[in-house]
PyMOL CGO cylinders between C-alpha atoms (Angstrom):
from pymol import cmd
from pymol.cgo import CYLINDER

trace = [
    CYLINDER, -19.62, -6.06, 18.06, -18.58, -9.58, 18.17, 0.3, 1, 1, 1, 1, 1, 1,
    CYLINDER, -18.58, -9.58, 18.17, -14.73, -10.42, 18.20, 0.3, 1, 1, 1, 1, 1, 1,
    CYLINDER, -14.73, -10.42, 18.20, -15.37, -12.86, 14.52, 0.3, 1, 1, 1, 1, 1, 1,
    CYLINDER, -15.37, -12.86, 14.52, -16.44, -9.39, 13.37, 0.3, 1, 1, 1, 1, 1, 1,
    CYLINDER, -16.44, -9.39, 13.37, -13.50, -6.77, 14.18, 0.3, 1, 1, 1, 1, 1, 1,
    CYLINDER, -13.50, -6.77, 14.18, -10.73, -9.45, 13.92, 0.3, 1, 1, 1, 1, 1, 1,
    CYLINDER, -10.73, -9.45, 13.92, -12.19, -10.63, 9.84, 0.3, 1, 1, 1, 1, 1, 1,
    CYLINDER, -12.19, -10.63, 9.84, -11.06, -6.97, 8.65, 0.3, 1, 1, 1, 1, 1, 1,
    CYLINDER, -11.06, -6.97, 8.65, -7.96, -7.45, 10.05, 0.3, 1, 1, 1, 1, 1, 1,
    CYLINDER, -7.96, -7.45, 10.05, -7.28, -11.07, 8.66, 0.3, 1, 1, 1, 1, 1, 1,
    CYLINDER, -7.28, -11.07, 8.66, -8.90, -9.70, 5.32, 0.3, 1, 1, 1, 1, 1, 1,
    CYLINDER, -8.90, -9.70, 5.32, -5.94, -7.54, 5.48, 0.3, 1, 1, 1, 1, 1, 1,
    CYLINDER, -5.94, -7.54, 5.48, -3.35, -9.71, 6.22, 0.3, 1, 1, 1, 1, 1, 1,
    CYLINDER, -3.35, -9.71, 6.22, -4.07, -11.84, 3.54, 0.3, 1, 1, 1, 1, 1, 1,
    CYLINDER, -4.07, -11.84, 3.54, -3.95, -9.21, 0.95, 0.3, 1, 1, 1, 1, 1, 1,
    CYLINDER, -3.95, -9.21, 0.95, -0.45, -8.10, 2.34, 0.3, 1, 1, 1, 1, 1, 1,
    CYLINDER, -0.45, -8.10, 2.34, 0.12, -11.46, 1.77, 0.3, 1, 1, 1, 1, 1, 1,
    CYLINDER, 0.12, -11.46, 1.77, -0.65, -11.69, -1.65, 0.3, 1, 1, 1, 1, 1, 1,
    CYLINDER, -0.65, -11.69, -1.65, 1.00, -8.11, -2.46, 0.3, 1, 1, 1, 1, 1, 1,
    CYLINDER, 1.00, -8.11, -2.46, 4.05, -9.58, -1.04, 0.3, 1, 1, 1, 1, 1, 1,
    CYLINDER, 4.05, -9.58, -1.04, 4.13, -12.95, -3.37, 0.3, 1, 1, 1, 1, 1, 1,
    CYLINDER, 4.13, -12.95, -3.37, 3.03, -10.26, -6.17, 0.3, 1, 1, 1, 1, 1, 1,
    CYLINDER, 3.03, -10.26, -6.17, 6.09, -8.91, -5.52, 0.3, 1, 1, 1, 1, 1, 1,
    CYLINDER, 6.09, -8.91, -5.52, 8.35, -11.56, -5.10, 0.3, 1, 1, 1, 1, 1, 1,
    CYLINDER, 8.35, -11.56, -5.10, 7.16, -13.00, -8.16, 0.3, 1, 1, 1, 1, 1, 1,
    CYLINDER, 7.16, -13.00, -8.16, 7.81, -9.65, -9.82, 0.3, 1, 1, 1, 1, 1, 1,
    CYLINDER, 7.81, -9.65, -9.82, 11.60, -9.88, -9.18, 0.3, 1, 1, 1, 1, 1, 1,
    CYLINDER, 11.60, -9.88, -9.18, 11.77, -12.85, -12.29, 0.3, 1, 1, 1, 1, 1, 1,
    CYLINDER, 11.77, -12.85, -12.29, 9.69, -10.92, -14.25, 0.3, 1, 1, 1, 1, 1, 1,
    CYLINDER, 9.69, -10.92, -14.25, 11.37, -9.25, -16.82, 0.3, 1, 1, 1, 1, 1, 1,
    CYLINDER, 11.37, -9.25, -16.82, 9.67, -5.64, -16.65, 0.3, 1, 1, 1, 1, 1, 1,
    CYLINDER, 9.67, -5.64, -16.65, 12.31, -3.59, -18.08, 0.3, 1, 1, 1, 1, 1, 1,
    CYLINDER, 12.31, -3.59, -18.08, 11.70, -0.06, -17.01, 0.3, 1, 1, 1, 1, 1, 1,
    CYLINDER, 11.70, -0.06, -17.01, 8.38, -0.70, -15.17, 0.3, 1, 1, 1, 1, 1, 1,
    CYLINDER, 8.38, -0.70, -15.17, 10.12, -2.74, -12.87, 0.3, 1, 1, 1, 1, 1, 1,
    CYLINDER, 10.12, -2.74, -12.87, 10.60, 0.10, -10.31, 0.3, 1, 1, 1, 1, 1, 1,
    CYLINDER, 10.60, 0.10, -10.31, 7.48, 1.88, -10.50, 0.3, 1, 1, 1, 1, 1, 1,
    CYLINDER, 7.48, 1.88, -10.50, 5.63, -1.82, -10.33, 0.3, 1, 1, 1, 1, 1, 1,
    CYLINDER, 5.63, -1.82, -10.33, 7.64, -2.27, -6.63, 0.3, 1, 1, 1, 1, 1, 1,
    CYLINDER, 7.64, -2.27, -6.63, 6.75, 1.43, -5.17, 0.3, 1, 1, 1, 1, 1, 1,
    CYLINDER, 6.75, 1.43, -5.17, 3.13, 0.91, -6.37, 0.3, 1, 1, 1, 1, 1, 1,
    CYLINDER, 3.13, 0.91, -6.37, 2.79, -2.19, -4.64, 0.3, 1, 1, 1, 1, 1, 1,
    CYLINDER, 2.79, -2.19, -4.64, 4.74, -1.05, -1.39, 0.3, 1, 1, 1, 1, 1, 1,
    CYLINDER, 4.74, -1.05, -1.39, 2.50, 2.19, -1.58, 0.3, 1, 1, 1, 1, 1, 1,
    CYLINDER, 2.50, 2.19, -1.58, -0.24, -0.13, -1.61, 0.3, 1, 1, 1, 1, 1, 1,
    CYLINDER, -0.24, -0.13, -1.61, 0.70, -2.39, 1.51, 0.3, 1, 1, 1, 1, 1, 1,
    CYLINDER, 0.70, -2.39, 1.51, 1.94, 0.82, 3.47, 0.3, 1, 1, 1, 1, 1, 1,
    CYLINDER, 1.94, 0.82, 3.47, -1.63, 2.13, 2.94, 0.3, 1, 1, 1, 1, 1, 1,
    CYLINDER, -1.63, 2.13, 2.94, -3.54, -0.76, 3.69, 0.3, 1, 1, 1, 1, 1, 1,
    CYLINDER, -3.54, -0.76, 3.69, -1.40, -0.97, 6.98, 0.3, 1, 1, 1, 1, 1, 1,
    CYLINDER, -1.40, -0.97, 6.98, -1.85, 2.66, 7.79, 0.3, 1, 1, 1, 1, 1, 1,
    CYLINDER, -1.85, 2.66, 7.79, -5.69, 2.47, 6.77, 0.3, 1, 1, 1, 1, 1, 1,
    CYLINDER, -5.69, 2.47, 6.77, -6.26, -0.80, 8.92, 0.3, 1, 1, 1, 1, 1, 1,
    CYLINDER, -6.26, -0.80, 8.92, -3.81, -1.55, 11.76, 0.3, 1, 1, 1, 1, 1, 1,
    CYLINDER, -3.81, -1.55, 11.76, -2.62, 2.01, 12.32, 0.3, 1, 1, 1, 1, 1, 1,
    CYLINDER, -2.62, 2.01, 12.32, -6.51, 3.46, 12.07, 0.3, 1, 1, 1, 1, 1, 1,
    CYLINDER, -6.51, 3.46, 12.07, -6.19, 6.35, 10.09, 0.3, 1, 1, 1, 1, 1, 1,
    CYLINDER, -6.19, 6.35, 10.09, -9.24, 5.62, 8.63, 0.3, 1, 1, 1, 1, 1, 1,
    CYLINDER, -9.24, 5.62, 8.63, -11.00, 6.25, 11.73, 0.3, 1, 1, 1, 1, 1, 1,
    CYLINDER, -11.00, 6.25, 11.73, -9.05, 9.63, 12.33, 0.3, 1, 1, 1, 1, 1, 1,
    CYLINDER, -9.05, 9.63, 12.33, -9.36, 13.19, 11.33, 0.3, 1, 1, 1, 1, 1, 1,
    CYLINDER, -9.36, 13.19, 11.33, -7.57, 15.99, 10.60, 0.3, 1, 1, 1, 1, 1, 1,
    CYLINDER, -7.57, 15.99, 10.60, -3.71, 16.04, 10.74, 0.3, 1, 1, 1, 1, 1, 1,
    CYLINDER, -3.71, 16.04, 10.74, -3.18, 12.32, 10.22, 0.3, 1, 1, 1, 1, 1, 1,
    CYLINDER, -3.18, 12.32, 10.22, -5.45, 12.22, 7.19, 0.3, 1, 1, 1, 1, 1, 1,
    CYLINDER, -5.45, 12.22, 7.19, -3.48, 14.60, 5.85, 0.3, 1, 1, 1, 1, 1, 1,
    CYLINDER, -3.48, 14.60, 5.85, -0.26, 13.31, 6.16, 0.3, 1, 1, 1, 1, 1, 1,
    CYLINDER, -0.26, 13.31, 6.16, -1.37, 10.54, 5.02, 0.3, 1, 1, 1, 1, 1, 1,
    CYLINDER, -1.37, 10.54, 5.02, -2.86, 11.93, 1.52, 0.3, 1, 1, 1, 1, 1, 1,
    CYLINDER, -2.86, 11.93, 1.52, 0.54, 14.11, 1.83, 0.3, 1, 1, 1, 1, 1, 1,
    CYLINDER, 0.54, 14.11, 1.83, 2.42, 10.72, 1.10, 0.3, 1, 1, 1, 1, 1, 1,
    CYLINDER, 2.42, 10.72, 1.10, 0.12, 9.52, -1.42, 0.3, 1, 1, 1, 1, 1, 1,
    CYLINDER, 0.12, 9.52, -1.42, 0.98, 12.58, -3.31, 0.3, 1, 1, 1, 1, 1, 1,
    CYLINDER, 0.98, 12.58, -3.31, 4.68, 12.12, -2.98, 0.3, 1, 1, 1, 1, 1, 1,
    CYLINDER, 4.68, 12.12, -2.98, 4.48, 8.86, -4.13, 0.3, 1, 1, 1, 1, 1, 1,
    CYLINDER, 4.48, 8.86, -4.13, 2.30, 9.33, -7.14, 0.3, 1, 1, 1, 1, 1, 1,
    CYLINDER, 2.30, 9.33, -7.14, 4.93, 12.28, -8.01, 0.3, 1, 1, 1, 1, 1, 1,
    CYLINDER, 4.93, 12.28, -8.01, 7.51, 9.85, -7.69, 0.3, 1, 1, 1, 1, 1, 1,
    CYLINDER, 7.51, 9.85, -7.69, 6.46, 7.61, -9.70, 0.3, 1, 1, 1, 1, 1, 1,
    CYLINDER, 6.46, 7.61, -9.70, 5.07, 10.17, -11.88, 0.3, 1, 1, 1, 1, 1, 1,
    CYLINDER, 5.07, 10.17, -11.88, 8.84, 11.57, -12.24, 0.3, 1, 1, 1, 1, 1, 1,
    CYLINDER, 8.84, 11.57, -12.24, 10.43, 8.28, -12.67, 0.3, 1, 1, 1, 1, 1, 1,
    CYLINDER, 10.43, 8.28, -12.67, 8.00, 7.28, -15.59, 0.3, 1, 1, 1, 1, 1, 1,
    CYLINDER, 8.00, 7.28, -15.59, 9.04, 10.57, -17.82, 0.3, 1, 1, 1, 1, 1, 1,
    CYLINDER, 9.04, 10.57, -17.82, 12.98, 10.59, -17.04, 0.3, 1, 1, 1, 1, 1, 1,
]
cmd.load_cgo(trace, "trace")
């Protein structure tokens, strides 16, 4: 495999963390009431998947790290979940 071709995923990446992180930013003069919280854990759960997916290579592993890593998703989504309804 050509180095053009493993480093593109990578940049790929980094310019959607990029974008997540502006997303964000411009979230903080946004007015979202209540949804303001669950908008900023969404997004980090987002970039810390995308960095665990990518730069960390879970997606290339099996067993135990998969799972931990579907373990957080969870939590989060319960989180969120939780803070929606109370």
């Amino acid at each position: 495999m050509s180095r053009s071709k493993r480093f593109r995923p990578l940049l790929i990446t980094w310019l959607v963390l990029l974008a997540l992180t502006a997303i964000s930013y411009a979230l903080t003069f946004a007015s979202l009431g209540r949804w303001a919280l669950p908008a900023g854990v969404l997004i980090g759960a987002i970039k810390t998947a995308l960095v665990g997916l990518v730069f960390v290579h879970l997606a290339h592993q099996r067993g135990a790290p998969r799972l931990i890593a579907l373990a957080s998703i969870v939590l989060v989504l319960a989180l969120l979940v939780g803070v929606l309804l109370g």
